[in-house]
Each structure stands twice: as C-alpha cells, then as structure tokens.
C-alpha positions as a LaTeX table, in Angstrom:
\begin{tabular}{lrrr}
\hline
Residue & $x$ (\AA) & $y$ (\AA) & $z$ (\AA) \\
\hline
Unk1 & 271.82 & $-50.23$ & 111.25 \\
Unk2 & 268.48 & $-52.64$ & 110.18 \\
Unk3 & 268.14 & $-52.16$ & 114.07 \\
Unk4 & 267.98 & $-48.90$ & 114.82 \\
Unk5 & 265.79 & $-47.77$ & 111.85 \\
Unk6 & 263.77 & $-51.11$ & 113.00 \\
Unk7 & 263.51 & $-49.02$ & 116.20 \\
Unk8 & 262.84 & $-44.91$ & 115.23 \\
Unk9 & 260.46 & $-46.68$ & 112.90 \\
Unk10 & 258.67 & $-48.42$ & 115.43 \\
Unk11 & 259.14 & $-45.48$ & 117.45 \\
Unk12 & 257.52 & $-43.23$ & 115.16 \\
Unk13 & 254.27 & $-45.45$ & 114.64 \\
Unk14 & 253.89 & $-45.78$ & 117.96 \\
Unk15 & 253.63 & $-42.40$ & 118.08 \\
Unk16 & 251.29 & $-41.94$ & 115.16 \\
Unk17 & 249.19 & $-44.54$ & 117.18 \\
Unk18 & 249.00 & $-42.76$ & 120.02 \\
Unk19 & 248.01 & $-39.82$ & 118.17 \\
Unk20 & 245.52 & $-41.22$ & 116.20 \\
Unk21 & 243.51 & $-43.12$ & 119.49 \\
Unk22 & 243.48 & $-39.41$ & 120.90 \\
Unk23 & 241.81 & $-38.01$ & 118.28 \\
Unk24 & 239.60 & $-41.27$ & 118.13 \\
Unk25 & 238.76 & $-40.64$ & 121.64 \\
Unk26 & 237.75 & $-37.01$ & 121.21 \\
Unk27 & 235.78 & $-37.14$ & 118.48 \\
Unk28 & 233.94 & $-40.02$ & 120.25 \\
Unk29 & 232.92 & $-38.20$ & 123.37 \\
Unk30 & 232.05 & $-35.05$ & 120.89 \\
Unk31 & 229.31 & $-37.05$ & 119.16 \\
Unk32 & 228.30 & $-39.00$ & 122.18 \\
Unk33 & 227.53 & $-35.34$ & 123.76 \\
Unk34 & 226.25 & $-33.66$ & 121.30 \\
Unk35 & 222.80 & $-34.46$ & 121.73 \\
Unk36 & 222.56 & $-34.09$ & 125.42 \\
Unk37 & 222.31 & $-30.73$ & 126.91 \\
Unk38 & 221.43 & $-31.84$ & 130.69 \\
Unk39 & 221.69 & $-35.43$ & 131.81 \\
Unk40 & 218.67 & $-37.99$ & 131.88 \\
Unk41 & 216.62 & $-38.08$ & 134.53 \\
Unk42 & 215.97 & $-41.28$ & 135.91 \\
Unk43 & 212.30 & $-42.82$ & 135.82 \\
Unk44 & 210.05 & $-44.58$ & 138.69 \\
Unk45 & 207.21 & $-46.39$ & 137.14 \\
Unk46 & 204.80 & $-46.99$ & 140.21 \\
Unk47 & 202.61 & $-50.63$ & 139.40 \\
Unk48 & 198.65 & $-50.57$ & 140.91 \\
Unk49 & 197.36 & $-54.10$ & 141.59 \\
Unk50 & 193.63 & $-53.30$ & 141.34 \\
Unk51 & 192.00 & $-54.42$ & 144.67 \\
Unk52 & 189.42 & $-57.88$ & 144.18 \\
Unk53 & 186.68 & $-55.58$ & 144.85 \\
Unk54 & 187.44 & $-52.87$ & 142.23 \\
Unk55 & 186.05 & $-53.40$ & 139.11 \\
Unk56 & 188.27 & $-51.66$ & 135.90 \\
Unk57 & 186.18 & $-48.62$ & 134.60 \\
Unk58 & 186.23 & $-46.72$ & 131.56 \\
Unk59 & 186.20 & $-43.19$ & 131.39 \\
Unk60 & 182.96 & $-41.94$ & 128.68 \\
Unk61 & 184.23 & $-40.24$ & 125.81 \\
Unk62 & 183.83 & $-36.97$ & 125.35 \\
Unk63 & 180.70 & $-36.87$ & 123.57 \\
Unk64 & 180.62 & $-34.09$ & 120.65 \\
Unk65 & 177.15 & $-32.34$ & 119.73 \\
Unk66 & 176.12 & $-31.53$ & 116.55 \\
Unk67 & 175.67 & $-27.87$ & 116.43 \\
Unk68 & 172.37 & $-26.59$ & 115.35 \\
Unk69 & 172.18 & $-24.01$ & 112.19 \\
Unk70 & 169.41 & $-21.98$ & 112.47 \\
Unk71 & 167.50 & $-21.27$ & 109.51 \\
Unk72 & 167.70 & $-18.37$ & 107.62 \\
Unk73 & 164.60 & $-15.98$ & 107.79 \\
Unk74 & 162.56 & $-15.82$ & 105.03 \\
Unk75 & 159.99 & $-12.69$ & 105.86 \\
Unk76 & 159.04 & $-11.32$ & 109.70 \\
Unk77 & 155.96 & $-10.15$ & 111.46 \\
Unk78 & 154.70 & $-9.30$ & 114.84 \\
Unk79 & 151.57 & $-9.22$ & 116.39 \\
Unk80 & 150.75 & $-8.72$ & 119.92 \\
Unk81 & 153.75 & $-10.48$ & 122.04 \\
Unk82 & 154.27 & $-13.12$ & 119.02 \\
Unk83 & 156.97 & $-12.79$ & 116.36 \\
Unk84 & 156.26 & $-15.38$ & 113.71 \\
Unk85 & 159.24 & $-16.11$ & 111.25 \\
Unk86 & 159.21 & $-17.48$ & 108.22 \\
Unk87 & 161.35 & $-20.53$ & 107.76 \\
Unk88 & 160.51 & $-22.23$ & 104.41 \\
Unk89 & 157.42 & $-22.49$ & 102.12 \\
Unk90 & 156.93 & $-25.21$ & 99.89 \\
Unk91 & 154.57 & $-25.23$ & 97.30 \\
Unk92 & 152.72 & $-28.30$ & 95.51 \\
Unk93 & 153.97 & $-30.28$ & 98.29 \\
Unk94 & 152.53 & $-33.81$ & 97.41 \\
Unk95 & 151.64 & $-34.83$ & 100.63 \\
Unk96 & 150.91 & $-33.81$ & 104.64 \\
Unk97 & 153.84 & $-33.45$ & 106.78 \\
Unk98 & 151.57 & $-34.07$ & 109.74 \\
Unk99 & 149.83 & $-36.87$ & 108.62 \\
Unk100 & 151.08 & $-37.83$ & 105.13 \\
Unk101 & 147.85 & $-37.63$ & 103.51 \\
Unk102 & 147.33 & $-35.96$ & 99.83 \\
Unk103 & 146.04 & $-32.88$ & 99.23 \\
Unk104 & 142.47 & $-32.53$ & 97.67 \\
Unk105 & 144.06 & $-29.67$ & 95.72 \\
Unk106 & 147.66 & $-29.14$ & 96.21 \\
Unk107 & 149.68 & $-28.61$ & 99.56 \\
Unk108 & 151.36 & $-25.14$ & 100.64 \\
Unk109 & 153.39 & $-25.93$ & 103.81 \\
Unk110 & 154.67 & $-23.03$ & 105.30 \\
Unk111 & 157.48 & $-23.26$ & 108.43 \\
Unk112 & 157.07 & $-20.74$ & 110.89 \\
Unk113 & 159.08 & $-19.94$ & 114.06 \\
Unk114 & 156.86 & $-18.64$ & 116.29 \\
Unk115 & 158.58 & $-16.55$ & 119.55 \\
Unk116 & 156.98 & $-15.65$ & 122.52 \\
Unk117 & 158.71 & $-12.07$ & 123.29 \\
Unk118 & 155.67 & $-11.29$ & 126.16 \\
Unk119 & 156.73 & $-11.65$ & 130.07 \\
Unk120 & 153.20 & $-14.66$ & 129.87 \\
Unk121 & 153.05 & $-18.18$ & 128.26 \\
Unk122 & 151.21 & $-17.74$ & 125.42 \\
Unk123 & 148.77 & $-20.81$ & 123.02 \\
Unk124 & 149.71 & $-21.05$ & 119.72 \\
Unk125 & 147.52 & $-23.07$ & 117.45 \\
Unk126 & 148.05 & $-23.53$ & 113.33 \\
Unk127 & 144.54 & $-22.01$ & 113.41 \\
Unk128 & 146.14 & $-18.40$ & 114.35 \\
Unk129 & 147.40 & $-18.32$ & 110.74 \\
Unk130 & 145.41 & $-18.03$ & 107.48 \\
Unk131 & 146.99 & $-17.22$ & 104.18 \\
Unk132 & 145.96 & $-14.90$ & 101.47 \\
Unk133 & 146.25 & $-15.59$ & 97.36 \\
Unk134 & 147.02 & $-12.82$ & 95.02 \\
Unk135 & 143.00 & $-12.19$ & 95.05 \\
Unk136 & 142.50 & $-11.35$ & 98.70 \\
Unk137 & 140.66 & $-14.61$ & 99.41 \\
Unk138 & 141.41 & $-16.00$ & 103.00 \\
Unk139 & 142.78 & $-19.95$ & 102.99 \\
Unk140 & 142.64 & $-21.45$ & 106.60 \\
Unk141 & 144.95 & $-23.82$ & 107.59 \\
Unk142 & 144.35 & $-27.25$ & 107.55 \\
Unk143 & 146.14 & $-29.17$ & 109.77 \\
Unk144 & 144.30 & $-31.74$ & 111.56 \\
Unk145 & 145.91 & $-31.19$ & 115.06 \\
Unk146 & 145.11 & $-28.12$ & 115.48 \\
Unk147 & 145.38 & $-27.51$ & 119.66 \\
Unk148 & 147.23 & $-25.00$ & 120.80 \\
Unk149 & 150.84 & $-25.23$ & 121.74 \\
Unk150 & 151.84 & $-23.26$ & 125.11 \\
Unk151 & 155.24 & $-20.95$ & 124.33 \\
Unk152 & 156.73 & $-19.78$ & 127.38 \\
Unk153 & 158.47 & $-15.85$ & 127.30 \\
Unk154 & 161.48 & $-16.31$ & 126.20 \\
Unk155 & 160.49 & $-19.41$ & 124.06 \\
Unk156 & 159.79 & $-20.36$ & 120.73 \\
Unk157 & 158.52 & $-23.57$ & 118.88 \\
Unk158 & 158.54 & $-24.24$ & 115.27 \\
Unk159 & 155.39 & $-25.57$ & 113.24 \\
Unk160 & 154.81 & $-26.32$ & 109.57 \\
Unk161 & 151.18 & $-24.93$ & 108.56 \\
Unk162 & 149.90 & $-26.41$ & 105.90 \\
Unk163 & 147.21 & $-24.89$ & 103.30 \\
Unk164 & 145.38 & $-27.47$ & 100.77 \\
Unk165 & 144.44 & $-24.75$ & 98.23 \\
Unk166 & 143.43 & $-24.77$ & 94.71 \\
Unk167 & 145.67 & $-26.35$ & 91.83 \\
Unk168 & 147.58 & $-23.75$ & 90.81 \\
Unk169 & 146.99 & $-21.14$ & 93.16 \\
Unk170 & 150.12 & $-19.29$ & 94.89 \\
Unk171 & 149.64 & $-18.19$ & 97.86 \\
Unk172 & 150.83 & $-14.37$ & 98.44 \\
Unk173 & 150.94 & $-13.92$ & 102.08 \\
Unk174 & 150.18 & $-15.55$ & 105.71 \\
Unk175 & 148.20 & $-13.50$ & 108.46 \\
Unk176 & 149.38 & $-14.52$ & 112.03 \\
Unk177 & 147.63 & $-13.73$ & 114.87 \\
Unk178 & 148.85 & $-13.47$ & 118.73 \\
Unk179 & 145.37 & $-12.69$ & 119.81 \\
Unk180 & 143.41 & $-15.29$ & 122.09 \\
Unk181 & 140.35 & $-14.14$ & 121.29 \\
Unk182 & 140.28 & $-16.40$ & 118.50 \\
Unk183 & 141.86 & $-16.93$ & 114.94 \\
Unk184 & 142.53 & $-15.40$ & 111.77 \\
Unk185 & 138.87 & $-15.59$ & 110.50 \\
Unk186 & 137.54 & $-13.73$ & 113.05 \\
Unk187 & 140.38 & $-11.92$ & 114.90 \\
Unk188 & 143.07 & $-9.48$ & 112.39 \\
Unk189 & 146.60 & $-10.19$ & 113.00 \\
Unk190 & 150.04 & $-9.30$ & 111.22 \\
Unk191 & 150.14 & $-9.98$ & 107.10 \\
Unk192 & 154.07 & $-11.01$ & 106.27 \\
Unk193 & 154.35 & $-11.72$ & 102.89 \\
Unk194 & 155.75 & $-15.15$ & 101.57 \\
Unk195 & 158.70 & $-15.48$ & 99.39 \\
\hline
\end{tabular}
C-alpha cells in the first residue's frame, strides 16, 4: 500500500508541477510583452572615413544678439523734417562725455534722438540746439565737435548735447532747429521742454 500512495502522490505533484511551470510560463511572456506594442526595428549605423584631404569642420554656433531697448521718451518736438527726442538729461554732470573735461560751471548733458522724417539727408550739428533757463536766457551748446552729422530719411542718430551753464542754474527747455540756414542763435526752431 506504501507503493501506491508512493505513486498517486508522486502522481499528484507531478501534476502540481506541471501546473505551476504553466502559469510560470505565462506570466513570463505577459511581462516580457508588456512593454512592447510593435517589434524593434533593427538599426544600420553607416561609418564615414573622412577622406586625407578633408579637413574636420565645425559648424559656428548660433550666435544670439542682444536685443536693443529703446529708450523711453522723455519730451518731443518737430521742426522742419527733424523730430528731436528727448532721451535723458543729466544735470551737474561732473564732467564732458565728449571729451571728459570739467565744466567751468556745471554740465547739463542732454540725449537727443534726432530723426530725419524728410524724403533728403539732412546735417545735424549740436549747434542746432540751444537751451533756455527759467529766465529766457539762451545757453548754446558747447560741445567741442561741433560738425554736422548727415541723417539720411528714414534715419536717425543719437547725440548727447552738452550745456556748461551757471552753478545752480536748471535749465527749462532745449530749442532744436532743422533749419540749414544756421543755428539756434540766429535761426528759431521747436522749444520741447526738459523734464
């Protein structure tokens, strides 16, 4: 009798075995195939041997550009085909922009966009502005270069004017002039008051 429950119990584990490496076989191809939705596609990496006579180059990187922020407009005025924008004014500056030399008084520099809006290239020359205190009287500009700069229509170029004035002065206003026939002292132009 040891022999034939010896047997049905082998007979039974056998069977337990076999149903145990079944389910060991399913759940292996489940989680093998899981992840894969359509089969891999096979790779051909293709090798370049430079030729002797080829030197290796570099492609330039992309090169970025600061972009410009234009200034905010301080005060506006037009005369003739010029627009001349205020920029900045800076008062008791301690020295020249232009040259770095020191007032005899104290500095007023004044930045002006200046904008051609005629269909003719136009001069513009510091000496086409002047600047008025809270009196009326006339300052002239003195920057030492004062030729003219040629603004094409269209165009614009940006200058800083500067006024050596009186110690404790302010001045009030600019006059601008887009006349050629000569500057501020002898020609009028637009008054834009300063900030």
């Amino acid at each position: 009798m040891d022999d034939q429950r010896e047997k049905e119990r082998s007979g039974w584990l056998v069977w337990v075995a076999a149903v145990l490496l079944f389910f060991a076989v399913m759940v292996t191809i489940a989680v093998l195939s899981a992840g894969e939705t359509e089969p891999p596609t096979p790779t051909t990496v293709q090798t370049v041997s430079p030729s002797p006579s080829v030197e290796p180059t570099v492609a330039p990187s992309p090169s970025i550009e600061p972009s410009i922020v234009p200034q905010p407009v301080l005060a506006s005025g037009q005369d003739e085909d010029f627009v001349f924008n205020v920029l900045d004014v800076e008062r008791d500056a301690p020295v020249s922009v232009e040259d770095g030399r020191t007032p005899e008084g104290a500095f007023t520099l004044v930045t002006l966009m200046v904008e051609n809006v005629g269909d003719e290239p136009l001069g513009f020359s510091p000496s086409d502005v002047g600047a008025l205190d809270p009196t009326g009287q006339l300052w002239m500009s003195d920057n030492l270069d004062e030729s003219a700069v040629t603004v094409v229509p269209g165009g614009s170029v940006e200058e800083v004017v500067e006024f050596d004035i009186a110690v404790g002065v302010d001045l009030a206003a600019i006059i601008a002039t887009g006349s050629s026939a000569g500057s501020v002292a002898t020609v009028d132009g637009v008054t834009i008051p300063l900030p």
